[in-house]
C-alpha positions as a Python dict, from the first residue, in 0.01 Angstrom:
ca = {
    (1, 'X'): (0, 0, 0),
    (2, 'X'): (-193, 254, 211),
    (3, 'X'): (-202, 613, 147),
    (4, 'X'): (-247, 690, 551),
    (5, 'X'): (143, 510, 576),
    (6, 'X'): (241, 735, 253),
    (7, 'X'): (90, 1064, 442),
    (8, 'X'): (228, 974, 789),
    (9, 'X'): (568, 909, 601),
    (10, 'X'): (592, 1214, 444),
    (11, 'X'): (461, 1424, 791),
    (12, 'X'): (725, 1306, 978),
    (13, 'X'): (1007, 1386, 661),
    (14, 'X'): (1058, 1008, 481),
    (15, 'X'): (1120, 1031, 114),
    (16, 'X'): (874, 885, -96),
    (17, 'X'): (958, 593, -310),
    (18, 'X'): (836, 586, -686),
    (19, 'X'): (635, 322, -576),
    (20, 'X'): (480, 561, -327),
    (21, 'X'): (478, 845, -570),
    (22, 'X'): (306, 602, -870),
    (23, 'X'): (40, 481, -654),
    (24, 'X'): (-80, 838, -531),
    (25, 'X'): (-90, 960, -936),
    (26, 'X'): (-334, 645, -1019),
    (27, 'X'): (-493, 691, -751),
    (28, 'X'): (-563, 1056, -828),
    (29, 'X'): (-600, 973, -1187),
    (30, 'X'): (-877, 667, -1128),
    (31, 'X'): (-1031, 926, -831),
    (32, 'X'): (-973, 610, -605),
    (33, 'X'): (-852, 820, -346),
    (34, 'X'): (-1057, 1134, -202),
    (35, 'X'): (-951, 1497, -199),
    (36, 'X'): (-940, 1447, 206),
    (37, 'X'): (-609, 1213, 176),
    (38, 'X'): (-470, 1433, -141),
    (39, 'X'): (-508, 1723, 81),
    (40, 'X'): (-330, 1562, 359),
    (41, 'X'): (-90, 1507, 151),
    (42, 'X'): (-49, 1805, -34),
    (43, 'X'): (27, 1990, 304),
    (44, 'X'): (234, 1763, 436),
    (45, 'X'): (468, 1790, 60),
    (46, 'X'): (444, 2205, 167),
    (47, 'X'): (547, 2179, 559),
    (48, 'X'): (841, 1882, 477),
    (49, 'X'): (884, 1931, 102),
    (50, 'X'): (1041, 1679, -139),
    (51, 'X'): (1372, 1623, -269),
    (52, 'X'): (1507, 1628, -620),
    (53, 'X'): (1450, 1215, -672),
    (54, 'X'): (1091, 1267, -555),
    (55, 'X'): (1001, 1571, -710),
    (56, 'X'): (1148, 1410, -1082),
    (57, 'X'): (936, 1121, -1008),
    (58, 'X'): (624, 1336, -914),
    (59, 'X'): (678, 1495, -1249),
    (60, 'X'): (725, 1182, -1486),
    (61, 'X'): (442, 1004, -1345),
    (62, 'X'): (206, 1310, -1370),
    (63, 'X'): (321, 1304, -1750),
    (64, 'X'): (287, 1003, -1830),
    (65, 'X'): (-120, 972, -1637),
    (66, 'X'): (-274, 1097, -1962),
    (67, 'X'): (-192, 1148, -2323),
    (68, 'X'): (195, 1223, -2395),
    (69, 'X'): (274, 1364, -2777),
    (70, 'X'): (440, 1180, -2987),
    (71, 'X'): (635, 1474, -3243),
    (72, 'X'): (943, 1212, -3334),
    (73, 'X'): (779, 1308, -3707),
    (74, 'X'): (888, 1653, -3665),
    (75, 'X'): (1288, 1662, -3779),
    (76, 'X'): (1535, 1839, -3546),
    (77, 'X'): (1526, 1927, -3203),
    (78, 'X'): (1177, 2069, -3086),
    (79, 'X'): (1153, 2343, -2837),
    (80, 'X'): (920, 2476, -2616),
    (81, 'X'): (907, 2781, -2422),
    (82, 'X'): (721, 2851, -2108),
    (83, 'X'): (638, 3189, -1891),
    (84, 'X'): (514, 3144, -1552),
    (85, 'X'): (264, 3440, -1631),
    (86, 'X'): (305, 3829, -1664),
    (87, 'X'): (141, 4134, -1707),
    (88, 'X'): (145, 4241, -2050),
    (89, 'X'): (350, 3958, -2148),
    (90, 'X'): (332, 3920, -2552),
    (91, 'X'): (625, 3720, -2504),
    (92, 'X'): (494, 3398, -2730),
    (93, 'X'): (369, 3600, -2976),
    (94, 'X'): (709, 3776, -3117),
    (95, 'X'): (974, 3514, -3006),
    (96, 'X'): (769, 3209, -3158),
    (97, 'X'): (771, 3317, -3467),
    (98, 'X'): (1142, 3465, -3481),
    (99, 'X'): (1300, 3110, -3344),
    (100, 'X'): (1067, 2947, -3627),
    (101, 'X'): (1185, 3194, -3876),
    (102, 'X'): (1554, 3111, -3798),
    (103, 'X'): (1472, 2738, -3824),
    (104, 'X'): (1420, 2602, -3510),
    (105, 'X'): (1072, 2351, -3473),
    (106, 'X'): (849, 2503, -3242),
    (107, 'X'): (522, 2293, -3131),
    (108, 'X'): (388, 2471, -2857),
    (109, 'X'): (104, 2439, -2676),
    (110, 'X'): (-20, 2732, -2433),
    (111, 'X'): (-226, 2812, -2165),
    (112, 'X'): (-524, 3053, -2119),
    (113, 'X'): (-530, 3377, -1888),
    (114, 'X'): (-641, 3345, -1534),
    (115, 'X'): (-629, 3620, -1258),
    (116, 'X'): (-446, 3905, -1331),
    (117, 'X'): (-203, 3753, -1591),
    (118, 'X'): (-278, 3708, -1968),
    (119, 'X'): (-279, 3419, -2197),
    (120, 'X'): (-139, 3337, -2555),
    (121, 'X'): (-459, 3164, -2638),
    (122, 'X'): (-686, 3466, -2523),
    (123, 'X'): (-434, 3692, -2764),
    (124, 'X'): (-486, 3465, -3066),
    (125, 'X'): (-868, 3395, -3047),
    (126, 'X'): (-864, 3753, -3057),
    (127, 'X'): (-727, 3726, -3412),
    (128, 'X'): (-1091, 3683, -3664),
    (129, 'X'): (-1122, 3325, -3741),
    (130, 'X'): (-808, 3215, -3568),
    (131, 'X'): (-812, 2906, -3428),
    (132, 'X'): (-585, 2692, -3147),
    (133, 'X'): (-803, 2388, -3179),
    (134, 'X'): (-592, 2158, -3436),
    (135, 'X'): (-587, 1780, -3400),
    (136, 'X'): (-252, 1631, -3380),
    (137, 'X'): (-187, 1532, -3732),
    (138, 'X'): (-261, 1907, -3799),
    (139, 'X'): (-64, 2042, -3556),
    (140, 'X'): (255, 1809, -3636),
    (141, 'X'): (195, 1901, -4034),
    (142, 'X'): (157, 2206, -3949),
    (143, 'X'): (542, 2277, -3785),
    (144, 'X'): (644, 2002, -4062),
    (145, 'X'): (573, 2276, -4295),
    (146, 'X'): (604, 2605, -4182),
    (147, 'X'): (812, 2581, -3830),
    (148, 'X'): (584, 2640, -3557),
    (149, 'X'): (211, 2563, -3429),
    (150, 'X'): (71, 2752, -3135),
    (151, 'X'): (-243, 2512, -2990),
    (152, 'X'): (-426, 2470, -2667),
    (153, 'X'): (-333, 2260, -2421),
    (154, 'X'): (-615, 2008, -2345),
    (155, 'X'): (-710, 1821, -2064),
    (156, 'X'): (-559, 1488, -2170),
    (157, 'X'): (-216, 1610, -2082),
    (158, 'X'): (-123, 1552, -1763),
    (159, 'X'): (-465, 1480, -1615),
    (160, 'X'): (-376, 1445, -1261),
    (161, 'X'): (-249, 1845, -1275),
    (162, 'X'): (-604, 1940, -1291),
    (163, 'X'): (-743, 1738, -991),
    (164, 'X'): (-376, 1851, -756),
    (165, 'X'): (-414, 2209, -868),
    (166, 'X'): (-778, 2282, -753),
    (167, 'X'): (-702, 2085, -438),
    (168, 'X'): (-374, 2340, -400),
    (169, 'X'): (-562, 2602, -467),
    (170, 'X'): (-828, 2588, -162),
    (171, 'X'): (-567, 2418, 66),
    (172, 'X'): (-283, 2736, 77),
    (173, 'X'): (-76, 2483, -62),
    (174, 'X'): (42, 2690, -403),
    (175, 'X'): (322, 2778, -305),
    (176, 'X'): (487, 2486, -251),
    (177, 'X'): (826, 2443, -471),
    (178, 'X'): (810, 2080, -580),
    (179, 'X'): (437, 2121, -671),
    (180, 'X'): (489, 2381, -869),
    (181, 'X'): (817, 2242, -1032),
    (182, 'X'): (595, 1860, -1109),
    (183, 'X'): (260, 2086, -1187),
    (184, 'X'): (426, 2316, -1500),
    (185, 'X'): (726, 2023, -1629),
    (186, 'X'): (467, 1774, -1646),
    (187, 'X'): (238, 1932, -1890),
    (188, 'X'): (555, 2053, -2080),
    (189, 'X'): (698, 1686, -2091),
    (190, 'X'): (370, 1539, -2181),
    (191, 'X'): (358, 1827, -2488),
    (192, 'X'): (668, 1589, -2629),
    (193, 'X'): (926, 1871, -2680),
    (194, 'X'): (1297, 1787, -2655),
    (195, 'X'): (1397, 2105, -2470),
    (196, 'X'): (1261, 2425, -2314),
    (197, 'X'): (1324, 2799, -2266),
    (198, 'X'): (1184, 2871, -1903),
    (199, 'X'): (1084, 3238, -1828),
    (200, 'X'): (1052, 3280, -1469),
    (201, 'X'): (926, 3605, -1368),
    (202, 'X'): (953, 3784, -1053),
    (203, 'X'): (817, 4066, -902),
    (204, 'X'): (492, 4265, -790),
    (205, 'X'): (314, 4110, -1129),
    (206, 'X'): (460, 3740, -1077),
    (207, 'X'): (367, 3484, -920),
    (208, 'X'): (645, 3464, -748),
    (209, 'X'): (731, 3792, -640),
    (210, 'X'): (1045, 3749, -463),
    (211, 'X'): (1448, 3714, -648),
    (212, 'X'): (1530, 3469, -438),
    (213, 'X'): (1230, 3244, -488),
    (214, 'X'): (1228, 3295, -841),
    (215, 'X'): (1568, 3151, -857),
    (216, 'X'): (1499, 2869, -695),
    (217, 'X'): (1196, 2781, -902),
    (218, 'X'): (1408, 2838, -1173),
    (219, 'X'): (1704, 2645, -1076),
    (220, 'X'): (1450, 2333, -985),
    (221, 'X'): (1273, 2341, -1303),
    (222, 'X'): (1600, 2372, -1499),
    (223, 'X'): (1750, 2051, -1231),
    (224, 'X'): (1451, 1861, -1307),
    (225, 'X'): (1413, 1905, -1653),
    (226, 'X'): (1749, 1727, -1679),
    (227, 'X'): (1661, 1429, -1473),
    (228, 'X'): (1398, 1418, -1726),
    (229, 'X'): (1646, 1383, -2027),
    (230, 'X'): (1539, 1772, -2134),
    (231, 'X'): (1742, 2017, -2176),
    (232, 'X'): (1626, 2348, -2020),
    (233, 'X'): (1744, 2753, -2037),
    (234, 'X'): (1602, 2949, -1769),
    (235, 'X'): (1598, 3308, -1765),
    (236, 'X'): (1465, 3489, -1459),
    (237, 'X'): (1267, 3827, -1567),
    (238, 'X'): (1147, 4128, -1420),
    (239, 'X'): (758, 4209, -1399),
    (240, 'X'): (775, 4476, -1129),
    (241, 'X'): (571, 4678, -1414),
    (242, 'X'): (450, 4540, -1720),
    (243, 'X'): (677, 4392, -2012),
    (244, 'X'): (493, 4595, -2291),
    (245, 'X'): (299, 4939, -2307),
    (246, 'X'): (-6, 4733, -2429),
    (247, 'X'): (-207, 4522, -2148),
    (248, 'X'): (-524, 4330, -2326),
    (249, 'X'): (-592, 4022, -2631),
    (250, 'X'): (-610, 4248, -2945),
    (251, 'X'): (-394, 4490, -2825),
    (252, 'X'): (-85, 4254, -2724),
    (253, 'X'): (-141, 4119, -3087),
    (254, 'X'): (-91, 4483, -3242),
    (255, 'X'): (204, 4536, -3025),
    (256, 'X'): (327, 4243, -3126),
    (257, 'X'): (297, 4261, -3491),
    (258, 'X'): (424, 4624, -3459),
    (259, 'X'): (757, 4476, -3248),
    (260, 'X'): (821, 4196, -3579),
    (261, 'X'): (782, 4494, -3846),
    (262, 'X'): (1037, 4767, -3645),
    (263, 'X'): (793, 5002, -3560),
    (264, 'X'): (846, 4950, -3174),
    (265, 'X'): (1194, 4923, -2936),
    (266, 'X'): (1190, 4884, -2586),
    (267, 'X'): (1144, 4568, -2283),
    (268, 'X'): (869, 4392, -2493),
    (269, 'X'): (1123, 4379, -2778),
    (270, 'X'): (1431, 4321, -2604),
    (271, 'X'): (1316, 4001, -2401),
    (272, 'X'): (1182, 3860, -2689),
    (273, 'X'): (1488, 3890, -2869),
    (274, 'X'): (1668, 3750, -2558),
    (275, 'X'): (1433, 3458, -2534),
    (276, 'X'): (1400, 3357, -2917),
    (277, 'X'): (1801, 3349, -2923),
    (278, 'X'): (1769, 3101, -2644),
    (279, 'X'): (1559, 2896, -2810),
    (280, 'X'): (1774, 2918, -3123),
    (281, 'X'): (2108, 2853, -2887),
    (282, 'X'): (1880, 2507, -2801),
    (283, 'X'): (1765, 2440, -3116),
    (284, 'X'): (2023, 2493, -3347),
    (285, 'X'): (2309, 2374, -3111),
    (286, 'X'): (2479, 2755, -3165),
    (287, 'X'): (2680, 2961, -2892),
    (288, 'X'): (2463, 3217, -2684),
    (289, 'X'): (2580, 3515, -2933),
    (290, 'X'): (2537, 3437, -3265),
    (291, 'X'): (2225, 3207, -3154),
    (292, 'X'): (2085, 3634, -3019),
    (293, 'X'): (2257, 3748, -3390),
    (294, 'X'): (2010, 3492, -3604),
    (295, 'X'): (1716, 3636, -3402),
    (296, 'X'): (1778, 3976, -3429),
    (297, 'X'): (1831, 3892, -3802),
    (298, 'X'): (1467, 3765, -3831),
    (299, 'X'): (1386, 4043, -3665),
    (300, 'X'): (1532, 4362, -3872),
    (301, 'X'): (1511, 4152, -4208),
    (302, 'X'): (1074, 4101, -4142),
    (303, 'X'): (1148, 3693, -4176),
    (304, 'X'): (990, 3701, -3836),
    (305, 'X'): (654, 3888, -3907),
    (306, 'X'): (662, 3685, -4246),
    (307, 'X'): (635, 3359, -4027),
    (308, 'X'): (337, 3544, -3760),
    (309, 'X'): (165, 3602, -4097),
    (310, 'X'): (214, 3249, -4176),
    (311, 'X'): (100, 3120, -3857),
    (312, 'X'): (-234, 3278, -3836),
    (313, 'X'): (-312, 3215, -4187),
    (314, 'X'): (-210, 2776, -4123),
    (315, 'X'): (-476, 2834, -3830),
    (316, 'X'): (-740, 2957, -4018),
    (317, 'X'): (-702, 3378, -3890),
    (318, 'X'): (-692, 3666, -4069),
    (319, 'X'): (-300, 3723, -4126),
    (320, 'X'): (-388, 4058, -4276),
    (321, 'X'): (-373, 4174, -3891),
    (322, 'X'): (-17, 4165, -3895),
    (323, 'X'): (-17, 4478, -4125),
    (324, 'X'): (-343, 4635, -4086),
    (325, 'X'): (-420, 4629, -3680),
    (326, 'X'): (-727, 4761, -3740),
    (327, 'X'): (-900, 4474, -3790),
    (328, 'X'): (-864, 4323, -3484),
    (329, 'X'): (-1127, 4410, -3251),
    (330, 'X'): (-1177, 4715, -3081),
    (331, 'X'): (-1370, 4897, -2784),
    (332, 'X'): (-1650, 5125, -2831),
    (333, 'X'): (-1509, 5337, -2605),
    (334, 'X'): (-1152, 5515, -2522),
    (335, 'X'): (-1059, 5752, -2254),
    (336, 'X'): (-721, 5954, -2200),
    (337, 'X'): (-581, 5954, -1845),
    (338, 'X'): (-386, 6210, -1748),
    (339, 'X'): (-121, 6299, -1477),
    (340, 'X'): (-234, 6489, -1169),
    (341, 'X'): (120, 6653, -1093),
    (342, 'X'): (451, 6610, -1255),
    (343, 'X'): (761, 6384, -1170),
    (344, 'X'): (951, 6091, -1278),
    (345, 'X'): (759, 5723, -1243),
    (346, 'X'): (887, 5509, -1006),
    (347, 'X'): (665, 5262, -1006),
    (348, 'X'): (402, 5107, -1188),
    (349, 'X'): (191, 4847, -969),
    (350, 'X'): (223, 4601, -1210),
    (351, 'X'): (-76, 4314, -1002),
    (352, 'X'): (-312, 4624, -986),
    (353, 'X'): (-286, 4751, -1321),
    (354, 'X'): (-335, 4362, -1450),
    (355, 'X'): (-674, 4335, -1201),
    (356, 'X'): (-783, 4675, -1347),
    (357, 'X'): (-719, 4546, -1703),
    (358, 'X'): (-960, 4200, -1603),
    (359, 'X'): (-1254, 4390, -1438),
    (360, 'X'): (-1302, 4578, -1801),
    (361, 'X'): (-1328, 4199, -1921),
    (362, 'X'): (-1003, 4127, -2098),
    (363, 'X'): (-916, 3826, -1848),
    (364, 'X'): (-1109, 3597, -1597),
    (365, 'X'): (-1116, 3504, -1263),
    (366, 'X'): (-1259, 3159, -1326),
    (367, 'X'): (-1232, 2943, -1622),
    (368, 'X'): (-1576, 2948, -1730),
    (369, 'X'): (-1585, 3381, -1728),
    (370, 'X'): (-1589, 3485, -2087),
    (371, 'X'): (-1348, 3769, -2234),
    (372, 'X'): (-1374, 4051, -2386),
    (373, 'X'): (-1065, 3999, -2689),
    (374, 'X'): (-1106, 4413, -2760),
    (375, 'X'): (-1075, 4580, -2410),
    (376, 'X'): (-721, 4677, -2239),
    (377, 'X'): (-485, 4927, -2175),
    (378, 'X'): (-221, 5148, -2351),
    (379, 'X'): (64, 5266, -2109),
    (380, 'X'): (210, 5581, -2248),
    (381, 'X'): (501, 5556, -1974),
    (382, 'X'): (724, 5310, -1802),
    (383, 'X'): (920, 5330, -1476),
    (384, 'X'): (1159, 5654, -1468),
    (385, 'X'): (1001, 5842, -1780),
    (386, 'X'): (999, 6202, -1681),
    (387, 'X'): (624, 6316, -1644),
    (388, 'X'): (412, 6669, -1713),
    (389, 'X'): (85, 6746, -1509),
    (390, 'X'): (-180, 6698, -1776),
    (391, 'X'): (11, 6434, -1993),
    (392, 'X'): (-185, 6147, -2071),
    (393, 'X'): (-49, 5818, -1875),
    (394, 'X'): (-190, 5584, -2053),
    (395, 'X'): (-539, 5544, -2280),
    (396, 'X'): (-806, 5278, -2153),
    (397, 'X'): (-1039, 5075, -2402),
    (398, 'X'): (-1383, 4966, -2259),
    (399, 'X'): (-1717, 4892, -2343),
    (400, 'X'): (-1894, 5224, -2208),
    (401, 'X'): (-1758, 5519, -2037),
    (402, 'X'): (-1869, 5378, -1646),
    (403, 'X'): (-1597, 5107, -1682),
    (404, 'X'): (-1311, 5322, -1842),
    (405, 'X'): (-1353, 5598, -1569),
    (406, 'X'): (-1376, 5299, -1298),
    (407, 'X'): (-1030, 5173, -1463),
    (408, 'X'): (-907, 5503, -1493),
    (409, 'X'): (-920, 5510, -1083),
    (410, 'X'): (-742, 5225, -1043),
    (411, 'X'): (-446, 5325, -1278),
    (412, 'X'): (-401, 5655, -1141),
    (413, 'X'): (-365, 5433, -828),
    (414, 'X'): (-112, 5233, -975),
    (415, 'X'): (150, 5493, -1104),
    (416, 'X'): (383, 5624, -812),
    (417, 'X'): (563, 5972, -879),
    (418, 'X'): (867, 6112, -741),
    (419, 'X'): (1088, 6418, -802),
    (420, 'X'): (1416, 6207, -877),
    (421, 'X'): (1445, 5958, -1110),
    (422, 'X'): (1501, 5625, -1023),
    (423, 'X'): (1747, 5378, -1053),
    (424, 'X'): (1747, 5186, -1381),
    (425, 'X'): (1644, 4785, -1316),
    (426, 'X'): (1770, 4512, -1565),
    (427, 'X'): (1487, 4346, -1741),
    (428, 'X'): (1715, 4004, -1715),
    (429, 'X'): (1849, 3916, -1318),
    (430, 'X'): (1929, 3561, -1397),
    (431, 'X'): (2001, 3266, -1666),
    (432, 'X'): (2002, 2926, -1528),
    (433, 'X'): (2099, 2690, -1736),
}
């Protein structure tokens, strides 16, 4: 077999056999063939694309090329959940916890943030002495006992992701549906859990910022997953401004812990409920509505901050955070922004306000940048709260004063007024599956 025939088949629109598909993943896995001919490749899968029966194949092989989990020791149905990355998005951190609490296994393993998005691990190693570094007996003991786990994902899952992803990534070749569908189901596969709650978002914030290409992601991943023998909920979300008023490690984690104990309402808390009682529905084999009753439950009765608490303290962090936020870390510095005229927000640029958030150090535009867990941002308002000239916007946490006026620039940038309000936007626009 010759990967010039597999390229020049899939330029002029063949379909790839497994065969075809099995030898490019060892190839790519063994590095027998050169980023040249993957690039080729990869371009070729953008301009002609793949069909269902090649992207499923993509995906299985790239799962099985490195080390797949084997959790059959865990009892029950294990589910996963997966966001496709967010502003603001404490997502993991409150509906975790609250499917664990209502008895559903949760083994998840998570990503770190990169570009203007944040990531679960970033939010827990911002937790004193938490860790996400637990060998696999651990981490199986460790939802054996108490539910849930919440681990890095390391490299010996789904190898060949790596190697494809930085060749997609300098070859405008992201974009491409079935390589996106193969690149985020094949880590999830390899991770060994038996179904998955899929938040899609769309928006300005999203990587996919468009409805209608967030449904189709959506729709693929959900397709796929099946072919895989997985069962899959996808919910399609809004991130046209961020999901909670906190933007930053530590202070996701306090918003989060304040969401679990009732001391905060709004979007944050609503999607989380919505996603926890999918993951119930999965894992518990209930009906969509009393599946959303058991998590609400865990919510208003504290079982679900009981189980955070639990969580941190199995990985070796300071569950006392929960309760008293102030000893996570925090910024030397804080400065009050306040509005220049008055009038309802209709918009919140929700990529800009995520880039401001990363140049005061709380995310990273590579993966060797180091983060700062205590910096961030607290939004004060959301889109169509009324506003007063003078009121404070929001309140931004840095390391000196230079930074937080800098960052204080680009959110003034980011909030649009107008004198009528505007019309309310659902949080939820789809559920596939």
């Amino acid at each position: 077999m010759r990967m010039t025939d597999i390229i020049a088949k899939k330029r002029d629109g063949g379909r790839l056999t497994l065969e075809e598909i099995r030898f490019v993943v060892r190839g790519t896995a063994d590095g027998s063939l050169p980023d040249y001919q993957l690039s080729a490749l990869l371009m070729a899968i953008f301009l002609r694309g793949m069909d269902e029966k090649e992207t499923a194949a993509l995906t299985l092989e790239m799962a099985a090329s490195g080390q797949v989990a084997d959790l059959s020791a865990i009892p029950g149905v294990k589910v996963d959940k997966h966001s496709t990355g967010g502003v603001g998005d404490l997502t993991t951190l409150v509906a975790l916890p609250l499917a664990a609490a209502c008895g559903v296994k949760v083994p998840k393993m998570s990503g770190r943030a990169l570009g203007h998005t944040g990531g679960t691990l970033d939010k827990l190693w911002s937790i004193p002495g938490c860790t996400t570094e637990l060998s696999m007996e651990r981490f199986i003991a460790q939802v054996q006992r108490i539910g849930c786990a919440l681990v890095g994902q390391t490299g010996d899952f789904a190898p060949v992701d790596k190697r494809l992803y930085a060749l997609r990534d300098v070859t405008a070749t992201v974009e491409s549906l079935p390589l996106i569908v193969s690149s985020i189901l094949s880590k999830k596969l390899a991770a060994g859990c038996d179904a998955m709650v899929l938040d899609v978002k769309t928006g300005d914030g999203a990587f996919m910022r468009t409805l209608a290409g967030s449904k189709r992601l959506a729709e693929e991943m959900v397709k796929i997953a099946g072919l895989a023998g997985k069962r899959a909920v996808a919910l399609v979300t809004d991130m046209d401004q961020p999901l909670g008023s906190c933007i930053g490690n530590a202070l996701e984690v306090r918003e989060a812990a304040e969401i679990l104990r009732g001391l905060r309402r709004g979007r944050a808390r609503e999607l989380c409920l919505t996603v926890a009682g999918c993951m119930v529905e999965l894992g518990l084999g209930l009906g969509a509505e009393p599946a959303r009753r058991l998590a609400e439950e865990a919510l208003d009765s504290g079982a679900g901050a009981d189980k955070l608490r639990q969580l941190i303290q199995a990985q070796d962090g300071d569950a006392r955070v929960v309760d008293q936020p102030e000893r996570l870390p925090s910024a030397p510095e804080t400065l009050d922004v306040e509005a220049g005229e008055q009038g309802y927000v209709d918009r919140l640029d929700c990529r800009a306000l995520g880039l401001a958030v990363r140049e005061l150090g709380a995310g990273r535009e590579r993966a060797e940048d180091a983060v700062d867990p205590a910096v961030g941002m607290e939004l004060f308002v959301e889109r169509g709260s009324r506003v007063q000239k003078g009121q404070a916007l929001a309140r931004i946490h840095a390391k000196d004063l230079e930074q937080a006026k800098t960052c204080a620039q680009a959110l003034l940038a980011a909030v649009h007024l107008q004198q009528e309000p505007p019309e309310p936007s659902p949080l939820v626009l789809a559920r596939i599956g």
